[in-house]
C-alpha positions as CSV (number, residue, x, y, z in Angstrom):
1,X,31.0,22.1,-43.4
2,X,32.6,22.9,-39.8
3,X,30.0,25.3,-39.0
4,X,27.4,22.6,-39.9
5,X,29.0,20.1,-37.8
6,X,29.8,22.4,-34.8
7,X,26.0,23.4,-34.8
8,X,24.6,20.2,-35.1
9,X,27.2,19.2,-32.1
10,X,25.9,21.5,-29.7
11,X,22.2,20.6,-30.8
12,X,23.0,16.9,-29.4
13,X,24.7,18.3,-26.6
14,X,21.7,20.9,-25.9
15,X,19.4,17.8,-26.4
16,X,21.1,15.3,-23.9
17,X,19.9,16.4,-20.5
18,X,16.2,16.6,-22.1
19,X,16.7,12.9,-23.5
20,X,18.4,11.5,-20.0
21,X,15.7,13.6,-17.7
22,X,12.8,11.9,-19.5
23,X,14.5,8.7,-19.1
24,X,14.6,8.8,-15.6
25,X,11.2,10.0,-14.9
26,X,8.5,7.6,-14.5
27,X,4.4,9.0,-14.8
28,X,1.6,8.9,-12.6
29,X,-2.0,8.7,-13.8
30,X,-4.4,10.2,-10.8
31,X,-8.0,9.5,-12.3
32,X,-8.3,5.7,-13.4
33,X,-11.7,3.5,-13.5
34,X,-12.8,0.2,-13.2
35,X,-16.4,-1.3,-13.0
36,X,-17.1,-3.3,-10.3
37,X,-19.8,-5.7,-10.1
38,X,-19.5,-6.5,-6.6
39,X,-19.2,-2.7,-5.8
40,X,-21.9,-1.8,-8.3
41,X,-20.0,0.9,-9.1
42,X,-17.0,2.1,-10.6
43,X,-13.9,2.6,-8.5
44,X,-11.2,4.8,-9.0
45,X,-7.4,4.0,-8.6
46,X,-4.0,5.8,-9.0
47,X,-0.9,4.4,-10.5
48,X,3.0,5.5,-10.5
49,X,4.4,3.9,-13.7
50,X,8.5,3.6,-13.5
51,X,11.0,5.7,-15.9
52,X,11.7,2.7,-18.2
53,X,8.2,1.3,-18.1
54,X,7.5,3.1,-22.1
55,X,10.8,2.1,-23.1
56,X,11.0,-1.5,-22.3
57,X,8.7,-4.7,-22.5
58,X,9.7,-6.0,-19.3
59,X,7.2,-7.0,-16.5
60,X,7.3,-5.4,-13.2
61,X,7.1,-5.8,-9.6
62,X,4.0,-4.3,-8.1
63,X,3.3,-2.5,-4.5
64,X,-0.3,-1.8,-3.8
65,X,-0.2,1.7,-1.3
66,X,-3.4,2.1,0.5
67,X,-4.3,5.8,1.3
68,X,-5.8,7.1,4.5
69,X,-9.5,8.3,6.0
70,X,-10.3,11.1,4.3
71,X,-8.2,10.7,0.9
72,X,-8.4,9.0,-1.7
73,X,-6.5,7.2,-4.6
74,X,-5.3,10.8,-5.1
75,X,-3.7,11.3,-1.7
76,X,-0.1,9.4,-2.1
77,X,0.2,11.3,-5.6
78,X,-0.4,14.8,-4.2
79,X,0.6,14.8,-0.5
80,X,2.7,11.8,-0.5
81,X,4.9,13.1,-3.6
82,X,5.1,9.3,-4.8
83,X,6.4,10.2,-8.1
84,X,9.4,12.5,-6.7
85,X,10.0,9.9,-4.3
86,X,9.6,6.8,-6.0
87,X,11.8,8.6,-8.9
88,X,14.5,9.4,-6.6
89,X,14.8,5.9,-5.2
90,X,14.5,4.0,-8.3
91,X,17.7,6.5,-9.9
92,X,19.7,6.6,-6.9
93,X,19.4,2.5,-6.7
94,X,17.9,2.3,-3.4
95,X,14.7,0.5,-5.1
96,X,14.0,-1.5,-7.7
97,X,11.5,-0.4,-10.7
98,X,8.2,-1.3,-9.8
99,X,4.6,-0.5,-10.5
100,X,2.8,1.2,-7.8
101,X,-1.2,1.1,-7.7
102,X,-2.9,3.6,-5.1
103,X,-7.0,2.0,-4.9
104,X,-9.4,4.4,-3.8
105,X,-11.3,3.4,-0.6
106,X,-13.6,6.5,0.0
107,X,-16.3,5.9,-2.2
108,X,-19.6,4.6,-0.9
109,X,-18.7,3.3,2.1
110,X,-14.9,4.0,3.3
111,X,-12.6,1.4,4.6
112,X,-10.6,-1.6,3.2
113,X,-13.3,-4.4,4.3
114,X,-16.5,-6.3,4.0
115,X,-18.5,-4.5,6.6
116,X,-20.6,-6.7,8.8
117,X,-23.5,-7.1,7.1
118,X,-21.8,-8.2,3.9
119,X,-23.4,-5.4,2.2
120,X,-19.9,-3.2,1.0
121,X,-18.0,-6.0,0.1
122,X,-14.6,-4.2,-0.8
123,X,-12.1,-6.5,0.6
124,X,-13.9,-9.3,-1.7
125,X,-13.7,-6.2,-4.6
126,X,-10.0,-6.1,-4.3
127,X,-8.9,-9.7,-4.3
128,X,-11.5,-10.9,-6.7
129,X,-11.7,-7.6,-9.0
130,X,-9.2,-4.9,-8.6
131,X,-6.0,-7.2,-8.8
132,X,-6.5,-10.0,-11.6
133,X,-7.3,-6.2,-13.6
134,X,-4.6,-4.1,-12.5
135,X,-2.1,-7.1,-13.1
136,X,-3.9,-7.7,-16.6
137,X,-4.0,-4.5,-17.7
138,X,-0.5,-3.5,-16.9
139,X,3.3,-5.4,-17.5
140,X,3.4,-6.7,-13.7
141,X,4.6,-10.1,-12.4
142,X,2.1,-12.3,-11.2
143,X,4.2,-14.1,-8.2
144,X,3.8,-13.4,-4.8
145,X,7.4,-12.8,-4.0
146,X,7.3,-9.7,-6.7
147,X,3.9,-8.6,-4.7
148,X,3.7,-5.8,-1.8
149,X,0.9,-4.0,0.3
150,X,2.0,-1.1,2.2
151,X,-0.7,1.9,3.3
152,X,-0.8,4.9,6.1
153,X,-3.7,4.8,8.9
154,X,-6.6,3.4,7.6
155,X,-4.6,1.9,4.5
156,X,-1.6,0.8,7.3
157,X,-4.9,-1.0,8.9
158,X,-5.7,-2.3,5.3
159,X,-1.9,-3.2,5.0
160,X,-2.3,-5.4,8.1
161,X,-5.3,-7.3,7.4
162,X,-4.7,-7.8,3.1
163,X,-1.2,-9.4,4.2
164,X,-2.6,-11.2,7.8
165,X,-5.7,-12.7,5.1
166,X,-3.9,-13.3,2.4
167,X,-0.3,-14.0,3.5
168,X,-0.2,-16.3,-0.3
169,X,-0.3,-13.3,-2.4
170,X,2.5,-10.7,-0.4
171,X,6.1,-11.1,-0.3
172,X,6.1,-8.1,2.4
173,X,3.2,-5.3,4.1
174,X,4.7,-2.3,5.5
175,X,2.0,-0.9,7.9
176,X,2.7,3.0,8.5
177,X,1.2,4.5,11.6
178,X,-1.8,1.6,11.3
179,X,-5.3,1.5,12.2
180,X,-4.8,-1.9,13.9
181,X,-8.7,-2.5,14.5
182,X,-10.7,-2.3,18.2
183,X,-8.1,-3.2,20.5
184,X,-10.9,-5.2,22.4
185,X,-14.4,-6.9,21.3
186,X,-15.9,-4.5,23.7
187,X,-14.9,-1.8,21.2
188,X,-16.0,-3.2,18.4
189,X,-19.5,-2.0,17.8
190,X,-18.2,1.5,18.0
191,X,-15.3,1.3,15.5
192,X,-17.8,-0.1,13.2
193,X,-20.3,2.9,13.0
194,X,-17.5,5.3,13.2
195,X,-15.9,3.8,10.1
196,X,-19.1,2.6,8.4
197,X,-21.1,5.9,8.5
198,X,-24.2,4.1,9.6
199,X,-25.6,2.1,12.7
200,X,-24.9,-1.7,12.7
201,X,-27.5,-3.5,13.2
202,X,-25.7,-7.1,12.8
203,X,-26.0,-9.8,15.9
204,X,-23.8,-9.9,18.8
205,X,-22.0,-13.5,17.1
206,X,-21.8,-11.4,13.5
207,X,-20.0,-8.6,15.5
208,X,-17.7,-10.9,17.0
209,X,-17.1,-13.0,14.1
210,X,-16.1,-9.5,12.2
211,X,-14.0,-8.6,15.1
212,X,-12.2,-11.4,15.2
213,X,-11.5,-10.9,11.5
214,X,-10.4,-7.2,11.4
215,X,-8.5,-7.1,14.5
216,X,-4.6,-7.3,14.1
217,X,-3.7,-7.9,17.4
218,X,-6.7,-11.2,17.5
219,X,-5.0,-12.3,14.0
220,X,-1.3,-11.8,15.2
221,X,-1.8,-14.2,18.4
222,X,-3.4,-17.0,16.6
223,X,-1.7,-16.7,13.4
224,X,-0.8,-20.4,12.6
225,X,2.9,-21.8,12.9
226,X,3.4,-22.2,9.2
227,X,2.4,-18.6,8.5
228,X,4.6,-16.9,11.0
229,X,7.4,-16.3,7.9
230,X,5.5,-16.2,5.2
231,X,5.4,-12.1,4.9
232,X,8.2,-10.1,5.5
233,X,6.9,-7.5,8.0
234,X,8.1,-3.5,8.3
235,X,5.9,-1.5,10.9
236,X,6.2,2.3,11.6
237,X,4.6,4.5,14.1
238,X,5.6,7.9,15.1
239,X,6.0,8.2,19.0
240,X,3.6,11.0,19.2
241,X,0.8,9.3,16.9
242,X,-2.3,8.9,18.6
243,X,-2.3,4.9,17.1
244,X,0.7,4.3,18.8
245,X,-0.1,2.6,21.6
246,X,-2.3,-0.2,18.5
247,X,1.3,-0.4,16.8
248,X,2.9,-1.3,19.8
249,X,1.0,-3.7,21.4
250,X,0.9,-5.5,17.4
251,X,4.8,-5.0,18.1
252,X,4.5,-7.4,20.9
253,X,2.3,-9.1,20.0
254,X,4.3,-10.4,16.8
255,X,7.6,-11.2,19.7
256,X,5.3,-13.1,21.7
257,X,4.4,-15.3,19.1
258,X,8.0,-15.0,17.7
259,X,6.8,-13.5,14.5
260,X,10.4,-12.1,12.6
261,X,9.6,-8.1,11.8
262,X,10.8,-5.1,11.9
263,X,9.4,-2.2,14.2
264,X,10.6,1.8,13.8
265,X,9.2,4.3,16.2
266,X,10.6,7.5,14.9
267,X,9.9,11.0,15.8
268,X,6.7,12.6,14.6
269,X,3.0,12.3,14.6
270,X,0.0,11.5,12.3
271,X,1.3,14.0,9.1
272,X,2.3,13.4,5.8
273,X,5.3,14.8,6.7
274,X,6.2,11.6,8.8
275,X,5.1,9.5,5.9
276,X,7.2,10.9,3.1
277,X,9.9,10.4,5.1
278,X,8.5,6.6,5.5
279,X,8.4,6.2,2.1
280,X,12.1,5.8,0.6
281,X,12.4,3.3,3.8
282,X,9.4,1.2,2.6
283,X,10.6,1.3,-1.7
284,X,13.8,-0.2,-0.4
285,X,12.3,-3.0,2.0
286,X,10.3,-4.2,-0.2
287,X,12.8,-4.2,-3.3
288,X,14.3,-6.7,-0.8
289,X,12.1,-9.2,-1.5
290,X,11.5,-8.4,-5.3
291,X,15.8,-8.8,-5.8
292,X,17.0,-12.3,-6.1
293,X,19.9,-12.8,-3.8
């Protein structure tokens, strides 16, 4: 009987770091689908599920984490180590649980936005399709204070414009070395074929109009006065990023018109490397906003 109840003491003892490590670990799914009718196509998306998410029947926060040019929805799971990171900051108590959802904008035609024809409508995609499903499908809170938009380059410009548009729906945007749009109207045309992957052949006034529309700096300086604290703002540019001088000139632009935010040039470039290191800063800002002080 003692050797019975040694042996099936060590089994629980052998079996406690196994039972406490998959509590702790949450679970990324890299190769997701949903049909879009607007699209006419079906879109991929990522998604980082928190350690307790199996376990519990709770509902959960939700950061949306736009990718850059050139990835996709798989890009924040394999170069930005989201689950190790996200993980790590969720055990150590630096952020709170919380769904995050990785869309993939480099299908078709890449970027975040309708382009100027109207033709690649994804910015009308993710608001009217990609949302209300991701926050029916999955345990998440509905409110905006438990909603956040965050990205890197392109996504960082995608950051800027979903939370400038829509400042209803996120409690905070964290921009990370951002794509800020044409720093001029003069620029414009160029930016669009370089990110549309074909000539525009819009007017001079649609041009403009889209411009006006896609361009931080444009939307920073005539936000309106009741709008100016509606998002909590976290912007982050290496000093030796070639977007710098875009983040910057948002940077002053949000003081001018006495927009509260926080700005962190650190040192570093355009890598991933910067942006893992972003990260953990970016769980625990927006957590900020989930918590209820």
């Amino acid at each position: 009987m003692r050797k019975q109840y040694i042996i099936g003491f060590l089994t629980v003892i052998m079996l406690f770091p196994a039972a406490l490590f998959a509590q702790t670990t949450g679970s990324v799914m890299d190769n997701l689908t949903l049909k879009s009718k607007i699209l006419k196509d079906n879109r991929k998306y990522s998604i980082y599920l928190p350690p307790d998410y199996d376990s519990s029947k709770r509902s959960y926060p939700v950061l949306y984490l736009l990718h850059g040019a050139g990835d996709d929805q798989t890009g924040w799971v394999q170069f930005g180590e989201v689950l190790r990171i996200a993980d790590k900051a969720i055990n150590e108590g630096t952020a709170t649980p919380m769904v995050i959802v990785m869309p993939d904008a480099n299908t078709g035609q890449r970027g975040y936005f309708n382009d100027v024809t109207g033709e690649w409508r994804y910015e009308d995609f993710f608001f009217d399709e990609f949302m209300p499903y991701i926050e029916k499908e999955y345990r998440i809170k509905g409110e905006k204070r438990f909603r956040a938009v965050a990205g890197l380059s392109m996504g960082g410009g995608g950051s800027f414009m979903y939370a400038l548009h829509r400042p209803d729906l996120f409690s905070s945007a964290c921009p990370l070395s951002a794509a800020v749009g044409p720093l001029s109207l003069a620029d414009a045309k160029t930016f669009m074929e370089r990110i549309g992957n074909k000539p525009v052949t819009a007017s001079d006034e649609a041009i403009e109009a889209h411009y006006r529309r896609h361009s931080a700096l444009e939307l920073i300086a005539n936000m309106p006065e009741d709008q100016k604290k509606a998002v909590r703002w976290y912007i982050d540019c290496g000093d030796d990023d070639f977007l710098f001088e875009g983040n910057a000139l948002a940077h002053i632009a949000m003081r001018k018109n006495e927009i509260p935010h926080e700005f962190r040039v650190r040192d570093g470039g355009h890598t991933w490397t910067y942006w893992r290191e972003a990260l953990p800063t970016v769980l625990s800002f927006v957590s900020d906003a989930f918590h209820q002080h």
